[in-house]
C-alpha positions as CSV (number, residue, x, y, z in Angstrom):
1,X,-4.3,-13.0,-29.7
2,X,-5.4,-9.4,-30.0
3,X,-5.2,-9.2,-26.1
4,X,-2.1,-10.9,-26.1
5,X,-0.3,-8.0,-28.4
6,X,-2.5,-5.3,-25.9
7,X,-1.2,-6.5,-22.9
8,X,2.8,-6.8,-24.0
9,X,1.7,-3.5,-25.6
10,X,1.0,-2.0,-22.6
11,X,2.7,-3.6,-19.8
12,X,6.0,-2.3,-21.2
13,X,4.9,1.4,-21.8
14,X,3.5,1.1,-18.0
15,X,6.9,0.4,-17.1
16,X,8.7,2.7,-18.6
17,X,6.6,4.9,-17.4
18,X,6.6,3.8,-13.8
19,X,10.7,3.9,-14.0
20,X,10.7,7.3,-15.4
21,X,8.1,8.6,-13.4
22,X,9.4,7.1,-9.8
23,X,13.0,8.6,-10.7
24,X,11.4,12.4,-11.4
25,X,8.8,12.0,-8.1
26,X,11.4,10.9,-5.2
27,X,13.0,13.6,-6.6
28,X,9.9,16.2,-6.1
29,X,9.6,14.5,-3.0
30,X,13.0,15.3,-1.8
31,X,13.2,18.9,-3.0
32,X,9.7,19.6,-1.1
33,X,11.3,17.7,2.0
34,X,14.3,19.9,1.7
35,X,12.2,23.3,2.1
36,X,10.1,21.8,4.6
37,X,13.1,21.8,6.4
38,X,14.9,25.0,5.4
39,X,11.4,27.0,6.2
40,X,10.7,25.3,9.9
41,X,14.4,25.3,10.9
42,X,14.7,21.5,11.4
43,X,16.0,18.1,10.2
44,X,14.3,15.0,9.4
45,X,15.4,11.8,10.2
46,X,18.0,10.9,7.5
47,X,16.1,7.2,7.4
48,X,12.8,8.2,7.5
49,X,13.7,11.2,4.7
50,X,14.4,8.6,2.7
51,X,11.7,6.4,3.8
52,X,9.6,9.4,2.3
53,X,10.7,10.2,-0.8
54,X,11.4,6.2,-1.7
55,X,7.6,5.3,-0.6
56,X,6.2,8.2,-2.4
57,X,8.6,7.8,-5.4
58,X,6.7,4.2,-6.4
59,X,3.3,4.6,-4.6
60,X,2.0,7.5,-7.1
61,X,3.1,6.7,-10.7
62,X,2.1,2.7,-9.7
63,X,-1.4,3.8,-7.7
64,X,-2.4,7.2,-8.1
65,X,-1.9,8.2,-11.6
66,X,-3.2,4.4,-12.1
67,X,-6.7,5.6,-10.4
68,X,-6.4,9.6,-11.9
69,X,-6.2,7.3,-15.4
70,X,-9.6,6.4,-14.7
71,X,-10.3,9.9,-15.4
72,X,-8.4,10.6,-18.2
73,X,-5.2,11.9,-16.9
74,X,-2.2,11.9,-14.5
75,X,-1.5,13.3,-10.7
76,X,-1.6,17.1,-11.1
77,X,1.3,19.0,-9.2
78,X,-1.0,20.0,-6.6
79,X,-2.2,16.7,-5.8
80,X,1.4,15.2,-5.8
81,X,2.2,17.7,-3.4
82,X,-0.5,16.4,-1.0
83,X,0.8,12.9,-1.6
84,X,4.1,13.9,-0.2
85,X,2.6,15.1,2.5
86,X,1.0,12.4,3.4
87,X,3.9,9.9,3.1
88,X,5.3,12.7,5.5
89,X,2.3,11.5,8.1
90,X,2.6,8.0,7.4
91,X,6.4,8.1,8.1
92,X,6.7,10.1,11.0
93,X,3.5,8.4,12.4
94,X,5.0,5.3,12.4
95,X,8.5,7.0,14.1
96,X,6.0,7.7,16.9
97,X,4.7,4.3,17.4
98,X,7.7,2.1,16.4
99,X,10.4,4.7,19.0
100,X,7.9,5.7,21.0
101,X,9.0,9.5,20.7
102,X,5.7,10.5,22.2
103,X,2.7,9.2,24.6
104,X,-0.5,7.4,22.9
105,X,-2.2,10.2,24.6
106,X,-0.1,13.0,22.7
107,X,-0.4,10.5,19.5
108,X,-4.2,10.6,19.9
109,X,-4.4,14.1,20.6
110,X,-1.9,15.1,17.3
111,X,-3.9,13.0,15.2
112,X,-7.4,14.1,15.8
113,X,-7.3,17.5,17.2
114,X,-4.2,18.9,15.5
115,X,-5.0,22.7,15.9
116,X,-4.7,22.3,19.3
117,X,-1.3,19.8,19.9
118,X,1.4,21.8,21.0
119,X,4.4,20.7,19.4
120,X,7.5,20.8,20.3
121,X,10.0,18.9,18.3
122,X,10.7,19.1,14.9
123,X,9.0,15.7,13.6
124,X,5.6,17.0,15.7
125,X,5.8,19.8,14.6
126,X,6.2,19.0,10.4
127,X,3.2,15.9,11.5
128,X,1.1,19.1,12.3
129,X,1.9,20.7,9.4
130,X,1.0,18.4,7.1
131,X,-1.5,17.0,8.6
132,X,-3.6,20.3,8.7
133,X,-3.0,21.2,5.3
134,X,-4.3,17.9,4.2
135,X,-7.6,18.4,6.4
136,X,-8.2,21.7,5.0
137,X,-8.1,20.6,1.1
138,X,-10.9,17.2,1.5
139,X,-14.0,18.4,1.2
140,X,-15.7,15.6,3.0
141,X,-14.7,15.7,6.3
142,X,-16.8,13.6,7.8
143,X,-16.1,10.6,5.9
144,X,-12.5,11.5,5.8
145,X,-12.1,11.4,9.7
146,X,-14.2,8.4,10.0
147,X,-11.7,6.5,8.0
148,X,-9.1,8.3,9.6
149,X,-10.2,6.7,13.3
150,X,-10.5,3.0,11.8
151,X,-7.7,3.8,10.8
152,X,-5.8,4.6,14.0
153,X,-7.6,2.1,15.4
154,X,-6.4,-0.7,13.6
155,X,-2.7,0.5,13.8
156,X,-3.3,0.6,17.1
157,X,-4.7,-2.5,17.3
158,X,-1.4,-4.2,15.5
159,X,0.5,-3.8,18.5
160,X,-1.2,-6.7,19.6
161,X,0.2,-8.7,17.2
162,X,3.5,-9.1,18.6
163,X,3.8,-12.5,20.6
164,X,-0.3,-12.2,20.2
165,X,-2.7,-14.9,20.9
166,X,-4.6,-13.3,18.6
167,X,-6.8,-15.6,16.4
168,X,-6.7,-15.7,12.8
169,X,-9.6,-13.5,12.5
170,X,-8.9,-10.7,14.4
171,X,-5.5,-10.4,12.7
172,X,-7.3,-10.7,8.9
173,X,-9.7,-8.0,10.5
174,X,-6.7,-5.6,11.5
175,X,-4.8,-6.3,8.7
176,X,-7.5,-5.2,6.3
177,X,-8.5,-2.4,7.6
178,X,-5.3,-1.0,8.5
179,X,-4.4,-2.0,4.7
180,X,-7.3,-0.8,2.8
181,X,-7.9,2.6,5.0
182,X,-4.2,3.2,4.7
183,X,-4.7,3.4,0.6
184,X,-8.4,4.6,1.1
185,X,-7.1,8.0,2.3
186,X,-5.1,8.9,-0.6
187,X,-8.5,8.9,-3.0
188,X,-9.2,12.1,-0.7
189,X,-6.1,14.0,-1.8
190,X,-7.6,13.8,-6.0
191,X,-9.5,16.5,-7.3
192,X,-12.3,13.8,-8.2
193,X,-16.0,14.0,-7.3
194,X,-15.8,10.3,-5.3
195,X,-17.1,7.7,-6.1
196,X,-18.3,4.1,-4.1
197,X,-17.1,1.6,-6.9
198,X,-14.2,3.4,-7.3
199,X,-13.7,3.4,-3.1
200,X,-14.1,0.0,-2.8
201,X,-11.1,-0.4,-5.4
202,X,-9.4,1.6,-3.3
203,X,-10.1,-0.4,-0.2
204,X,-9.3,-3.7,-1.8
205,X,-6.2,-3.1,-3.4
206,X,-4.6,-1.9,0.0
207,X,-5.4,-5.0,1.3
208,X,-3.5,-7.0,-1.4
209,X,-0.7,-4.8,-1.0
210,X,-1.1,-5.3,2.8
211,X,-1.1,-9.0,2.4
212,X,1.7,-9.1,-0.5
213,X,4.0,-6.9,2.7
214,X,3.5,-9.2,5.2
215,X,4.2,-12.1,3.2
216,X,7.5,-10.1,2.2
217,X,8.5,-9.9,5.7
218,X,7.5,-13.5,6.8
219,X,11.5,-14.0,8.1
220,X,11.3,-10.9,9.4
221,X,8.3,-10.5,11.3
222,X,9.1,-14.1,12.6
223,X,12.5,-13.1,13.9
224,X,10.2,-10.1,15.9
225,X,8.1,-12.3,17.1
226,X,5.5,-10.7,14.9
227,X,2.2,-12.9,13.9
228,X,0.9,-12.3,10.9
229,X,-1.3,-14.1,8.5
230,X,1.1,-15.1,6.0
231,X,3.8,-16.4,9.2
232,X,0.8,-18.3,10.7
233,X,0.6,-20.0,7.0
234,X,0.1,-23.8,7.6
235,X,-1.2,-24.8,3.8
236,X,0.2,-22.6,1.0
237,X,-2.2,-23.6,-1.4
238,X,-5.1,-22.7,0.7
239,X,-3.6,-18.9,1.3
240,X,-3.2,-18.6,-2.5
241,X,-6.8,-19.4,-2.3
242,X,-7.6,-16.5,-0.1
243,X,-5.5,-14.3,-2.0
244,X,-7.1,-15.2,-5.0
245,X,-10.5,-14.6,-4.3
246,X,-9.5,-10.9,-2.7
247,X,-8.3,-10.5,-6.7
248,X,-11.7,-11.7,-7.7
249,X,-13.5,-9.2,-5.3
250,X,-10.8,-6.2,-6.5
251,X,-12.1,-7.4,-10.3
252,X,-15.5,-7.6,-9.6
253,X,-14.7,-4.4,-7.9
254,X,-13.2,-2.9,-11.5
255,X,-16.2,-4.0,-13.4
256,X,-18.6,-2.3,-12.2
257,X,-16.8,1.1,-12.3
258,X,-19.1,4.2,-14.1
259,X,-15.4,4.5,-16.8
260,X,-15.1,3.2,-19.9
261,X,-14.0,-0.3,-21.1
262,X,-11.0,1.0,-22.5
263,X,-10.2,2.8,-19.2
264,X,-11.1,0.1,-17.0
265,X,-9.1,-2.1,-18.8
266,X,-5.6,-0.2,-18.7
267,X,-6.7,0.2,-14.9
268,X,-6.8,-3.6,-14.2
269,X,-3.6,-3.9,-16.1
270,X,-1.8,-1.9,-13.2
271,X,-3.6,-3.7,-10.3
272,X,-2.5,-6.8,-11.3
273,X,0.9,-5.4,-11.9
274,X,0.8,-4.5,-8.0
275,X,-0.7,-7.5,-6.5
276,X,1.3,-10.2,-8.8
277,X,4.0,-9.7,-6.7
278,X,2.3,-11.2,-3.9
279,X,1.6,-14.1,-6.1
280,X,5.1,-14.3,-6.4
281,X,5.7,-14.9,-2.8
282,X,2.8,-17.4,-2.5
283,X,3.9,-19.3,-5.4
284,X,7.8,-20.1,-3.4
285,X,6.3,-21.1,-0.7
286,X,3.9,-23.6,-2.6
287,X,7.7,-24.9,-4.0
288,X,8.4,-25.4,-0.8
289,X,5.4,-27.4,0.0
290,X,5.2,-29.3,-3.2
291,X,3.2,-32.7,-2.4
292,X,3.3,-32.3,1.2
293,X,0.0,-31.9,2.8
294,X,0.8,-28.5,4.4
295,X,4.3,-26.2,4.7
296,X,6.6,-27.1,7.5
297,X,6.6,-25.1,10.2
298,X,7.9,-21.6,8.9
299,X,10.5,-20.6,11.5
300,X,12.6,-24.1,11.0
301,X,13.1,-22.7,7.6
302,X,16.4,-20.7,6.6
303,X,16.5,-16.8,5.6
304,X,17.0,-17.5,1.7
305,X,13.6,-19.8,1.3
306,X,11.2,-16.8,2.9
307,X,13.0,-14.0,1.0
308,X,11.7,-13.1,-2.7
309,X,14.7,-12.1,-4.9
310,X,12.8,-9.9,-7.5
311,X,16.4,-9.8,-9.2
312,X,15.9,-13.5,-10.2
313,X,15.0,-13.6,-13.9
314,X,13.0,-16.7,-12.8
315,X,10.6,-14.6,-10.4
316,X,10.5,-11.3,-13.2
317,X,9.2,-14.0,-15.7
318,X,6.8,-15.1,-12.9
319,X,5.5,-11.4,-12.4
320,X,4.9,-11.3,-16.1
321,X,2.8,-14.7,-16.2
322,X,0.9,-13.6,-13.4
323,X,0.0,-10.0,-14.8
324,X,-1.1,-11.3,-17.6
325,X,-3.2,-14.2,-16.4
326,X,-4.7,-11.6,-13.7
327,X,-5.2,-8.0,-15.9
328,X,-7.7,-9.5,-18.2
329,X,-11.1,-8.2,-17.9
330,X,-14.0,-9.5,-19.4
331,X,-16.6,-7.0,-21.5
332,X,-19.3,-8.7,-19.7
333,X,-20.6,-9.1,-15.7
């Protein structure tokens, strides 16, 4: 009972705060967009402007501020600033791959020797920006390019994925590392000694949020001839399995973190608030299966069974059943 009165407690001033908070940051966002543009003469993409400023508008009040609470307080202004920036090189990185504006050569060479790219368009030029003044703030460098590379490497590597023969493997091992380096980076943008607990949090929760995309975009990816593990989903119940047990590794994960109870507790609360929603999205397709021994095969199936309404007051309820069953954490290893 007295964690049933915590948790409604809670989950409602987390949201509050999360819909005030994303309406103030795409805001920042697009103010610091705006005299990026104004001070280097250009334009960005109207799309991927607001790609930006959306992305960043959710990702810091839900995940950063969610891992600065760890340590007793919010994003700073400084460090929001960095996350802009690097929504800014997410973005326009994927503008390069997806349109192929520039050569995998020039990619490589913009990406890991940045001083030296000499840019010429607008988009280049803001990647190099940005990109430099994130490099120049984390301390550890090392580290920081090393999971920069995997990084590359495994969005590199999801190219492969389209009409792939790729097996199931090789597609988990891409989609978790280009998932959990993805979120990894960001812990280098806080002004927080690090910490390997607290990394491997990082790690694992951009997986779940990798996973809980992809199973988004099932119809989607499908339609792009796009395999993914969700798409190649054969048994619904099994994949809830394997999304379960990456909630028990991102708990086990939360336990053993050098904070508080108290801290640790309010932190779970907003992981589970994140990867619930792929729940959701596992949980449809089980409907679909019901008794049957495995799903039918996924492309037969229309547009309106692979895409999650989170309008429906049916799946909100869900997200709230889930959250709860999911934050709890227990005082004890």
């Amino acid at each position: 009972m007295q964690y049933f009165f915590w948790f409604w407690f809670h989950v409602f001033k987390k949201a509050n705060f999360i819909i005030r908070s994303r309406r103030i940051e795409t805001k920042r966002a697009h103010q610091l967009l705006d005299a990026i543009e104004k001070n280097m003469n250009g334009r960005f993409n109207p799309k991927t402007k607001r790609k930006i400023a959306v992305s960043y508008g959710i990702y810091n009040p839900m995940i950063c501020d969610a891992f600065a609470g760890l340590h007793g307080r919010l994003t700073n202004d400084d460090e929001k600033k960095r996350y802009i920036h690097y929504f800014i090189c997410s973005s326009l990185f994927d503008d390069f791959t997806d349109d192929e504006l520039i050569s995998e050569e020039q990619l490589k060479e913009l990406s890991f020797q940045p001083a030296q790219y000499n840019a010429e368009t607008f988009d280049e030029k803001a990647f190099q920006r940005c990109h430099l003044l994130l490099r120049n703030f984390v301390k550890n460098k090392s580290s920081y390019d090393r999971i920069s590379q995997e990084l590359y490497d495994a969005q590199m590597q999801s190219k492969q994925q389209s009409g792939s023969k790729l097996s199931n493997e090789e597609i988990k091992q891409i989609t978790f590392n280009k998932g959990g380096n993805s979120v990894l980076l960001c812990r280098y943008y806080l002004e927080f000694s690090p910490d390997r607990a607290e990394d491997t949090c990082w790690y694992t929760i951009g997986t779940l949020i990798q996973l809980t995309n992809d199973l988004y975009d099932i119809y989607k990816d499908l339609q792009d001839d796009i395999s993914t593990l969700p798409n190649r989903m054969t048994n619904a119940v099994r994949f809830e399995e394997f999304f379960i047990e990456r909630i028990h590794e991102m708990k086990k994960a939360i336990q053993i973190l050098p904070y508080s109870f108290k801290r640790k507790k309010e932190f779970s609360l907003s992981m589970a608030g994140i990867y619930s929603f792929g729940l959701i999205a596992i949980h449809q397709l089980k409907e679909i299966q019901r008794d049957a021994g495995q799903l039918p095969d996924l492309k037969t199936l229309p547009r309106k069974s692979l895409i999650i309404d989170m309008e429906k007051r049916s799946n909100l309820m869900r997200w709230f059943k889930f959250t709860y069953r999911y934050a709890k954490l227990g005082d004890k290893l």
